[in-house]
Every structure is written in C-alpha cells, then in structure tokens.
DSSP file (Angstrom, degrees, kcal/mol; ACC not computed):
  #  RESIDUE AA STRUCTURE BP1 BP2  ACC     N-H-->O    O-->H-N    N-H-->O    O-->H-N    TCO  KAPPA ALPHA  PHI   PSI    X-CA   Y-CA   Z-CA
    1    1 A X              0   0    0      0, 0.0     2,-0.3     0, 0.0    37,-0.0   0.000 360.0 360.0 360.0 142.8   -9.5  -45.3    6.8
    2    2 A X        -     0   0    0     35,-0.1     2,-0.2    36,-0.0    34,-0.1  -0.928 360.0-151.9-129.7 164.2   -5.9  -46.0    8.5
    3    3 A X        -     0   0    0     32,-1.1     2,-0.3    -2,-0.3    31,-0.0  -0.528   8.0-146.4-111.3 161.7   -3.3  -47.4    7.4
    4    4 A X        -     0   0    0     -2,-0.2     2,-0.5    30,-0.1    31,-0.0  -0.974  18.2-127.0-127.7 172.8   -0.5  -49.5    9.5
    5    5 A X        -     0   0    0     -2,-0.3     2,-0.4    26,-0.1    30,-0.0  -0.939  19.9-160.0-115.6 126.1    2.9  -49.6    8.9
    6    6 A X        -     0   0    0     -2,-0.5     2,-0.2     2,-0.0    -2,-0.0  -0.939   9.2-150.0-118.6 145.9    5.1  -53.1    8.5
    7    7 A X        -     0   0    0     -2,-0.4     3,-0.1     1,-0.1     6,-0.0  -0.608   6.4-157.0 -73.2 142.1    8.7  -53.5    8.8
    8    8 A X  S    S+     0   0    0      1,-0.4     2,-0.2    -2,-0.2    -1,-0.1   0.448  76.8  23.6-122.4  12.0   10.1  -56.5    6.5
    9    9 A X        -     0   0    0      1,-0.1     4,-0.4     2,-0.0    -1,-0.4  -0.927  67.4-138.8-148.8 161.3   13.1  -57.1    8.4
   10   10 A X  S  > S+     0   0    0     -2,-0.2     4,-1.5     1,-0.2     3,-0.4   0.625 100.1  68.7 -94.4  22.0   14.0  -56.5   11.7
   11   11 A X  H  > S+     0   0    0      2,-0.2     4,-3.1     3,-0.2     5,-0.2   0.879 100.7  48.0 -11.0 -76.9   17.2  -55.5   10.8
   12   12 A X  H  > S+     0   0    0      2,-0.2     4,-0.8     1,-0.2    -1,-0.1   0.656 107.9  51.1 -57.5 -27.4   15.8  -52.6    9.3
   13   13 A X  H  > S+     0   0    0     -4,-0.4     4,-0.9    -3,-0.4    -1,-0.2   0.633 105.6  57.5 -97.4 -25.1   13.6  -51.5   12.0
   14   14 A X  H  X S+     0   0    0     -4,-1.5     4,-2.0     2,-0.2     3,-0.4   0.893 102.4  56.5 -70.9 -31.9   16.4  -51.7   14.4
   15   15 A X  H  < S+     0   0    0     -4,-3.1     4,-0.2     2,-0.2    -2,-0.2   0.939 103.9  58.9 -28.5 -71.3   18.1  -49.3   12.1
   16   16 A X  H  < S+     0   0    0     -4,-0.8    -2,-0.2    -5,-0.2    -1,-0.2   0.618 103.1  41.7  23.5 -78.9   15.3  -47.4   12.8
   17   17 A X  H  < S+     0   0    0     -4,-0.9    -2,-0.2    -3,-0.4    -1,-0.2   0.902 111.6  62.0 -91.7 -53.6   15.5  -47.1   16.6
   18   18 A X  S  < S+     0   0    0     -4,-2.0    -2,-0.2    -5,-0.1    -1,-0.1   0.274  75.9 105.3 -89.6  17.1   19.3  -46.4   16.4
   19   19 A X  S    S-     0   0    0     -4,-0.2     2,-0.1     1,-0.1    -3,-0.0  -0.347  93.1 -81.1 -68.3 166.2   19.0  -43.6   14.5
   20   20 A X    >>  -     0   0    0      1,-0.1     4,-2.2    -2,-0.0     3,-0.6  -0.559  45.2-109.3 -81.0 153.4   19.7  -40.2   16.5
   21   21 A X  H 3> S+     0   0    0      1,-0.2     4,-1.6     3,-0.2    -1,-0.1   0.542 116.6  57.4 -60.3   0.2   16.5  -39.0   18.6
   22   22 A X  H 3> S+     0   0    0      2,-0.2     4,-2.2     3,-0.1    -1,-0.2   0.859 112.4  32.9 -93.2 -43.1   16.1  -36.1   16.1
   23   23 A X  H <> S+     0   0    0     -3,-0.6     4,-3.1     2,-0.2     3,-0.3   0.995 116.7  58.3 -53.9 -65.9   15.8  -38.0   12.9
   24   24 A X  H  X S+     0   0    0     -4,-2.2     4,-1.1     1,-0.2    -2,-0.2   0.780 106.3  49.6 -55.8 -44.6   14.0  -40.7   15.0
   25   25 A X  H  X S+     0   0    0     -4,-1.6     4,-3.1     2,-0.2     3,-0.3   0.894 116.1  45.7 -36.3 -61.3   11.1  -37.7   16.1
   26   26 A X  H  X S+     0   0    0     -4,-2.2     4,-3.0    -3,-0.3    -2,-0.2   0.880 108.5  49.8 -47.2 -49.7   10.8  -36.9   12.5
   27   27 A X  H  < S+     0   0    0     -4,-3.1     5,-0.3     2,-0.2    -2,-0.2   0.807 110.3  53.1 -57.7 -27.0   10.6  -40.2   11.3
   28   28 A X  H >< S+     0   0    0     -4,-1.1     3,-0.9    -3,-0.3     4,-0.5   0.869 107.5  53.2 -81.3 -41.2    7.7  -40.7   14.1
   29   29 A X  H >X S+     0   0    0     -4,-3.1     4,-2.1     1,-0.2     3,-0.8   0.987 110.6  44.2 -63.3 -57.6    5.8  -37.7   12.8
   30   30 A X  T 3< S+     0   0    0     -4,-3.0    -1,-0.2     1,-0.3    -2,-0.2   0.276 112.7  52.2 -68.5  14.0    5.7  -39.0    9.2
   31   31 A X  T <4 S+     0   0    0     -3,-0.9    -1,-0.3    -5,-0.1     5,-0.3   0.230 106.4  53.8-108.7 -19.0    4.8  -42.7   10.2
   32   32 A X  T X> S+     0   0    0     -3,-0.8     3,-4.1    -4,-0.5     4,-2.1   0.855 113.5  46.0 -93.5 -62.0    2.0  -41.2   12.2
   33   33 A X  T 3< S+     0   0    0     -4,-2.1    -1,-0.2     1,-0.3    -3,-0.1   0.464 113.4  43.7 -89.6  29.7    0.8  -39.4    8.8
   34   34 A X  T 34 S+     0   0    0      3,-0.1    -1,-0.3    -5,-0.1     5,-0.2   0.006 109.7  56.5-115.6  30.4    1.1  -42.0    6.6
   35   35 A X  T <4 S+     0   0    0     -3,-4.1   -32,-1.1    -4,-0.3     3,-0.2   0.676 120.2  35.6 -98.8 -39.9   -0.7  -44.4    9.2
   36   36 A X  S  < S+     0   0    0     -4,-2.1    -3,-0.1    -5,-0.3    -2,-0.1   0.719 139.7  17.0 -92.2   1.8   -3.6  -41.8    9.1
   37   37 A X  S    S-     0   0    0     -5,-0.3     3,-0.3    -4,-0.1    -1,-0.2   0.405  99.2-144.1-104.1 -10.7   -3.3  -40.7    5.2
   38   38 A X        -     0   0    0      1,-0.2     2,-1.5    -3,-0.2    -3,-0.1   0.239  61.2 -22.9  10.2-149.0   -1.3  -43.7    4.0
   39   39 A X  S    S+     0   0    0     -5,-0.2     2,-1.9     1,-0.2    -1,-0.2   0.335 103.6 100.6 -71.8  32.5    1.1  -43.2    1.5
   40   40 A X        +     0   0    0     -2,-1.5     2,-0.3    -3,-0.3    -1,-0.2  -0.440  56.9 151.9 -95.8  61.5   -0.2  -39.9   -0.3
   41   41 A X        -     0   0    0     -2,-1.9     2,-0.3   -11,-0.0     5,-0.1  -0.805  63.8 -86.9 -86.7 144.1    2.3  -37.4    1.5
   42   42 A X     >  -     0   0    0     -2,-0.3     4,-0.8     1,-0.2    -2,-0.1  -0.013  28.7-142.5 -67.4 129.6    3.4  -34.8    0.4
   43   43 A X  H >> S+     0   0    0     -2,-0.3     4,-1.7     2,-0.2     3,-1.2   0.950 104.2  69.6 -32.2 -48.7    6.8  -35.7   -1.8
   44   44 A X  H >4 S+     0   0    0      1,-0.3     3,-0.5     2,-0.2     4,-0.4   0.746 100.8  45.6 -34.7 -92.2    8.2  -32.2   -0.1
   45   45 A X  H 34 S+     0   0    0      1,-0.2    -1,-0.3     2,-0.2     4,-0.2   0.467 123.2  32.2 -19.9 -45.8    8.2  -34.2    3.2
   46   46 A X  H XX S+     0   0    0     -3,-1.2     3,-2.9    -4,-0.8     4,-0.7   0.893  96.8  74.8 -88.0 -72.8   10.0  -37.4    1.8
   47   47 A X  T << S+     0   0    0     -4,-1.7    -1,-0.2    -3,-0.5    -2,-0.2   0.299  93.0  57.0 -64.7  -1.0   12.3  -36.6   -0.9
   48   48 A X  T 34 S+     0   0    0     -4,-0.4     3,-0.4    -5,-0.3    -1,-0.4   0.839  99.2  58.0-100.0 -26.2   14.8  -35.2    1.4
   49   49 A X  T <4 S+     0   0    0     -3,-2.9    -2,-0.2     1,-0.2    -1,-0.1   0.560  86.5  81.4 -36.7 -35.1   14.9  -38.3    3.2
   50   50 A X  S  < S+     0   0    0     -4,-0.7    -1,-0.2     1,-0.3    -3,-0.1   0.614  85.4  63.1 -42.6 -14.7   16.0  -40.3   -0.4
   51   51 A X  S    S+     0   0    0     -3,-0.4    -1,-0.3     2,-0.0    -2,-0.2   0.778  86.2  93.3-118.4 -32.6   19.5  -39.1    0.2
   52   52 A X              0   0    0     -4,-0.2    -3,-0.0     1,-0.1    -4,-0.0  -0.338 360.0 360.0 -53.4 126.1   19.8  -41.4    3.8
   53   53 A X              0   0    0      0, 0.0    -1,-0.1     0, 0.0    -2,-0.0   0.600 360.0 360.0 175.9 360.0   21.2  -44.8    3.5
C-alpha cells in the first residue's frame, strides 16, 4: 500500500521549498518513507525534527 502526502496550506509547503537544500534533502527522504510506509517511522527519525518551527 502507499500512502501520499497533502499539504493543507500552501503557505506551509512554500515553507517547505525555502528551507536550506540540506534540511530540504532530508525532508525529501522521510516524505518518500512515509509515502511508502505511511506514518509508522521510526520516532528516532522524527523527533529531532519537533524542535523546528
């Protein structure tokens, strides 16, 4: 099964994009494995993320 991923504003996905390309890389790997696992990742991956905002 896959999953897809929606943005609910674009605001937020333009956030996104303007992030620096290193973040943005990371973020692209962990969108690609919760489109093909959805959201069951491992917290390890995530939880460091919590602290952006």
């Amino acid at each position: 099964m896959t999953y897809s991923i929606h943005y609910y504003s674009e605001p937020v996905q333009a956030q996104i994009l303007s992030l620096p390309k290193t973040l943005q890389a990371r973020y692209a790997a962990l969108s690609r494995r919760m489109v093909s696992n959805g959201p069951n990742i491992p917290k390890l991956l995530v939880k460091a993320y919590s602290s952006y905002g």
